[in-house]
N, C-alpha and C positions, 0 to 999 in steps of 0.2 A: 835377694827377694825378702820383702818383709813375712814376718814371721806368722803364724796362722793366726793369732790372738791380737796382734798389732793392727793397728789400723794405717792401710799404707796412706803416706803421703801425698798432698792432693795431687803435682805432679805426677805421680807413680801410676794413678786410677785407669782405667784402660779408657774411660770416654772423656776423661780432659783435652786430649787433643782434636777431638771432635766438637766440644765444646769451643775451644779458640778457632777451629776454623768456619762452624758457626756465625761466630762473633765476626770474624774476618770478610765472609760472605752479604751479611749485613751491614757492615759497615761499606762495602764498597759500591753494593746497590746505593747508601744513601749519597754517596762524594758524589758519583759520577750522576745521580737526578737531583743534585745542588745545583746551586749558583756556580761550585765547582768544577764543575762536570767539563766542560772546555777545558779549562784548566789541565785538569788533572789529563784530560787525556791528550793534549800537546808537552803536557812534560812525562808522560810514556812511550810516546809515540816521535817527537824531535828527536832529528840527529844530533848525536851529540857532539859540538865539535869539529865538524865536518868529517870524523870516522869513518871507516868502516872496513866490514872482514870479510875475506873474501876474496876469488879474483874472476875478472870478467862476468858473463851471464849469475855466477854464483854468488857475488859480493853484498852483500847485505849492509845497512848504515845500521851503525852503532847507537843505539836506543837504549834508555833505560828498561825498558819493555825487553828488549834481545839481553839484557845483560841478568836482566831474574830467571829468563827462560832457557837458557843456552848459559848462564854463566852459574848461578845458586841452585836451579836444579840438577845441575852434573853432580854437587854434595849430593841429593837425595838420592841419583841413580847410586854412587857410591855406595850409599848405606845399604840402600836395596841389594847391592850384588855384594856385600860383605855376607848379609842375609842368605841369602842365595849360596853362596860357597860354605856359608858353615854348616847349614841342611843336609848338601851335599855332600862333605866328606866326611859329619861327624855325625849329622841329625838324620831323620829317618828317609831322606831321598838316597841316601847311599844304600837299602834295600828295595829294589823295584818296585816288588811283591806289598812292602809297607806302605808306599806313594803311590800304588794304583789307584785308589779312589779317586784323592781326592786331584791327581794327575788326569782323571777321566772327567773328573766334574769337570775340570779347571781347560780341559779342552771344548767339552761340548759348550761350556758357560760361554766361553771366547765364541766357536760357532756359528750355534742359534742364533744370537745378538747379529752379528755379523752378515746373515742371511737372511734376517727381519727388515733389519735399514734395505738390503738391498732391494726387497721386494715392495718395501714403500718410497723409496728414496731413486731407486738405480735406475727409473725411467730414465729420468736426466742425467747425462754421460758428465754433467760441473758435478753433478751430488756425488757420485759413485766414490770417490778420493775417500769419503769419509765413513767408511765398511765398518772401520775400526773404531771410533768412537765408542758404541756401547759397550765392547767387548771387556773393559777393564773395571776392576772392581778396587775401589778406596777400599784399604786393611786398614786404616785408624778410623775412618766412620764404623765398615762394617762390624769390627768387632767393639768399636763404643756402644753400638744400639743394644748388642745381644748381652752387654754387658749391663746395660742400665736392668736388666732384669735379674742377674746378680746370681747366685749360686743354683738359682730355679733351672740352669740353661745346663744341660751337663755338658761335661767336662768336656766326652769325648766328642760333642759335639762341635764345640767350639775350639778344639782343635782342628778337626777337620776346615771349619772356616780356615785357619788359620792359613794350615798349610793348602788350600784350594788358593786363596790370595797372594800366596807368595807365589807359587807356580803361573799362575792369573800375570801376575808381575812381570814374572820371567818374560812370559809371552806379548807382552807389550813391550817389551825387549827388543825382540825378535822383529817384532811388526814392525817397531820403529827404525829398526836398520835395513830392511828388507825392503820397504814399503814407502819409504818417509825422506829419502835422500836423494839428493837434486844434482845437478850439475858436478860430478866427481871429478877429483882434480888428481891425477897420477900421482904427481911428486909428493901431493900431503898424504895420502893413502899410504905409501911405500915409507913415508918417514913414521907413521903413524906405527906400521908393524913396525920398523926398526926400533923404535920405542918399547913395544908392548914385549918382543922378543927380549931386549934387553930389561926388562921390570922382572919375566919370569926367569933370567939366568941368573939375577940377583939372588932371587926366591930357591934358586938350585945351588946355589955355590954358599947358602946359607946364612944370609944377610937377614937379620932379624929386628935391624932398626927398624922404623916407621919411616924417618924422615926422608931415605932414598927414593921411597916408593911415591909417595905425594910431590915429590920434585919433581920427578918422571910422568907423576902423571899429570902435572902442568904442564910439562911439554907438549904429552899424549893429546892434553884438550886443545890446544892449540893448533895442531897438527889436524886434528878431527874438529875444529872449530872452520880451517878452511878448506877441507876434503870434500865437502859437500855430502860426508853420513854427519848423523846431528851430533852433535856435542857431547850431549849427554851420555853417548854410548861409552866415551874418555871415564865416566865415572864407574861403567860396569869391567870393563878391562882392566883397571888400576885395580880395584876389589879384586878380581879373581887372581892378582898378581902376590898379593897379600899374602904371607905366610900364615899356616893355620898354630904351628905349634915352635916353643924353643925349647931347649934341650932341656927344660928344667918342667917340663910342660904346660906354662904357662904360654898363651896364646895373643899374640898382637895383632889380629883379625877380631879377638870377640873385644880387646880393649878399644881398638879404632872403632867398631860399632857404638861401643858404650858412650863411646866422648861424642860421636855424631848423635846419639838416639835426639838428646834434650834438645837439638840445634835445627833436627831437622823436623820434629815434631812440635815444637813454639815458635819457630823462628821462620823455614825455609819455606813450608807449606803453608800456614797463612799468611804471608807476604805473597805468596801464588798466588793464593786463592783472593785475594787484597785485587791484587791486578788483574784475575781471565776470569772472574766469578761473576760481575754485575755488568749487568746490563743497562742501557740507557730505556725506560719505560718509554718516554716520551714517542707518541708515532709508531708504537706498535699497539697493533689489535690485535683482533681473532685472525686477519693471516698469517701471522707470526707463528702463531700457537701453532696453526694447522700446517704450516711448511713443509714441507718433504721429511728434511731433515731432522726440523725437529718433534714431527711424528714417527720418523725412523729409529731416530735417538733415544726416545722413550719408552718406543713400544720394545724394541730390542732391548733397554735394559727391567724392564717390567716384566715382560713375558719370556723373552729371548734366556734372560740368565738363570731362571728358575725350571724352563722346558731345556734347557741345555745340558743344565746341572742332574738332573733329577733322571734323564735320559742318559747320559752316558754315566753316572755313577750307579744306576741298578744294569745296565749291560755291563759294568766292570767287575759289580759283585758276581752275578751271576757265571763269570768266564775265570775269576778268582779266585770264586768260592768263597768268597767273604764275607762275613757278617757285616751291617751297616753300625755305622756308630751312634746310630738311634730312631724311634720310629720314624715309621714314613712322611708322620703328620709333622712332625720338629726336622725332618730334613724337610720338607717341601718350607717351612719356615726359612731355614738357613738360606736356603738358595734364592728365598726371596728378597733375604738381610743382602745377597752377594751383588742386587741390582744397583750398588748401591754404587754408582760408579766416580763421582765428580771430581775430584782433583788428576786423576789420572788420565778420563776420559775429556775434561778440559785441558790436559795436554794434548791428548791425541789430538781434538779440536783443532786447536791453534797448529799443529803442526799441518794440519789436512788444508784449512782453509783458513788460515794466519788472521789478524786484526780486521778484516776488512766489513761488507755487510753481510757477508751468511755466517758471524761471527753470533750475530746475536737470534738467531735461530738453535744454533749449535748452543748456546750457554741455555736456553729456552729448555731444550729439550732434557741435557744433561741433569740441571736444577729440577725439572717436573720428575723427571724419571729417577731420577735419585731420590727423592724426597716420599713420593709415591711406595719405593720398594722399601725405604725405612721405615715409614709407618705401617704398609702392610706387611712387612716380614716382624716389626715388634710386636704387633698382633696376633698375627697368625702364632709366634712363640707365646706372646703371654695367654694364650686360650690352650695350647697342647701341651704348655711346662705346667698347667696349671694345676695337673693331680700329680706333679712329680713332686716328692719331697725332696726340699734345700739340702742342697749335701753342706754340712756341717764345716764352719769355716775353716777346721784343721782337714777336714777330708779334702776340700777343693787346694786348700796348700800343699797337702801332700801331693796330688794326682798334677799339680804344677810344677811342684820341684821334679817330680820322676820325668815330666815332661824334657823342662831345662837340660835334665842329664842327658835327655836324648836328642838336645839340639831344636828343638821346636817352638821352646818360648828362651827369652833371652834373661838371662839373670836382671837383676836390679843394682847388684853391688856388681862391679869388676874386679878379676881378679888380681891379686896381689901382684906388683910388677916387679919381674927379677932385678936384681942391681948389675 
């Protein structure tokens, strides 16, 4: 981590990556209402090749389109479940008692969203598939917006984001293996454990290269590429197979994090969000707007994440005992930052109801409702940080290294690698 007096590097900022996806988001609105727009969406959408993965009812053609979504996002689940596993056996989810909160936010956030869509959306038994959409909250939007407000935001608040999003994460995990997987196929299922079994005997008998594990889990994706659970989920079993420590205590879990951070935050996610982010203008009205879906979509992440959040984290204090990590008026803030949902809930999207036309409802709603909850959650923080005094740039360094120690924020440098 850069030093409290340094000015980190523009990379390093916490809203730069929100800024490229921005940037990624707008640029794809403009291709696809070009002259391009045909174009571009026969060369995502063509098989390629004549391809495809798969077998029987479950076989899918090989698309450039399947190969960003099922092939470069399994990197991002990686990182996520690298994430994920170091919280857990080093950071503060290995204390209950510690991850209560924001373990409570991070379930009622999921929830309410959840039972919002369904009460505007779940007439129609086509809509219901897509419950899960609003439920997921973007961690590189959310914590860019609360960051453009800068030391004014405290600390411990923006912690609690932090770790309310990874748990958030987790749960869209869950959803998408549970909820998300089609036509399962024995033999890849049963090769798929023989794999993940053999990644964690590795991780027991003490294997601390890198390179065994990422082979294995090329296998793993493949295996889970034609199982019919998504693909992606190869990226979270490969992480959790990752060893945390080597005998000299350096860790090749938080260095395989560090070499993904910059690839999967410039590179993997706006190339996503390039491809599921815009929508074709042309031929949509006000029925579009008003859709089932994409009124379920937005009212759930508007309303849904901040009555979720804000309801089950004062029933966790209260059962706790716990003190909140900051007023009521800057939590009801955060939770509004946490609606923040788009690149995650634009997976969920395309996995509920894939390329077709309730494609561009679903981007409608996500983009309204995500957009909505960042300007209203930077609001709502810049009027209630507003008598707070800036904690002083060596105090917020400090109060971020003690964090790092405990697993919560990820260092900047990685650490030195054994020979």
């Amino acid at each position: 981590m850069t030093d409290g007096s340094t000015a980190p590097r523009w990379w390093e900022r916490d809203t730069t990556p929100g800024f490229f996806l921005i940037a990624a988001t707008v640029l794809s609105f403009l291709l696809l209402n070009s002259n391009f727009g045909d174009a571009i969406h026969h060369l995502l959408e063509d098989q390629i090749a004549g391809f495809s993965v798969g077998v029987g009812a479950g076989a899918h053609p090989v698309t450039l389109h399947l190969i960003i979504n099922d092939g470069l996002m399994v990197i991002f689940f990686l990182y996520v479940g690298l994430e994920l596993k170091r919280e857990t056996v080093e950071g503060p989810f290995k204390n209950p008692r510690e991850a209560g909160l924001p373990l409570a936010g991070a379930l009622g956030g999921m929830a309410a969203p959840a039972l919002i869509y369904l009460l505007v959306a779940g007439g129609d038994s086509a809509f219901v598939r897509g419950w899960a959409i609003p439920a997921a909250t973007d961690i590189a939007f959310a914590i860019g917006v609360i960051s453009l407000l800068g030391p004014r935001v405290p600390s411990g608040l923006r912690l609690f984001l932090l770790a309310l999003a990874i748990i958030d994460d987790l749960g869209a995990i869950v959803v998408i293996a549970l909820f998300y997987s089609t036509h399962l196929v024995g033999w890849a299922l049963g090769g798929a454990a023989a794999t993940f079994v053999a990644m964690l005997l590795l991780n027991r008998a003490g294997v601390r290269k890198l390179w065994p594990f990422w082979l294995l889990g090329v296998v793993l994706w493949g295996f889970m590429l034609v199982s019919g659970v998504h693909a992606t989920i190869a990226g979270v079993l490969t992480a959790l197979a990752v060893p945390m420590r080597r005998a000299d205590d350096s860790s090749p879990l938080i260095e395989a994090e560090h070499a993904l951070k910059l690839w999967v935050q410039f590179a993997i996610m706006p190339i996503f969000a390039l491809v599921n982010a815009g929508v074709v203008l042309h031929g949509a009205g006000l029925d579009t707007l008003l859709h089932p879906i994409a009124l379920g979509v937005a009212l759930g992440l508007v309303l849904g994440k901040p009555l979720g959040i804000m309801a089950a984290t004062y029933a966790a204090a209260a059962i706790l005992k716990q003190r909140l990590p900051a007023s009521p008026a800057q939590m009801l803030g955060v939770a509004v930052v946490a609606g923040i949902g788009f690149t995650m809930s634009l997976f969920i999207g395309n996995l509920a109801f894939g390329p077709g036309e309730l494609a561009t409802p679903v981007r409608f709603g996500v983009l309204g409702g995500s957009l909505v909850s960042a300007l209203a959650g930077l609001g709502l923080l810049a009027l209630f940080c507003r008598g707070v005094a800036p904690e002083p740039d060596h105090a917020l360094a400090r109060s971020e290294d003690a964090a790092e120690d405990s697993g919560v924020i990820q260092d900047i440098d990685p650490p030195a690698k054994s020979g």
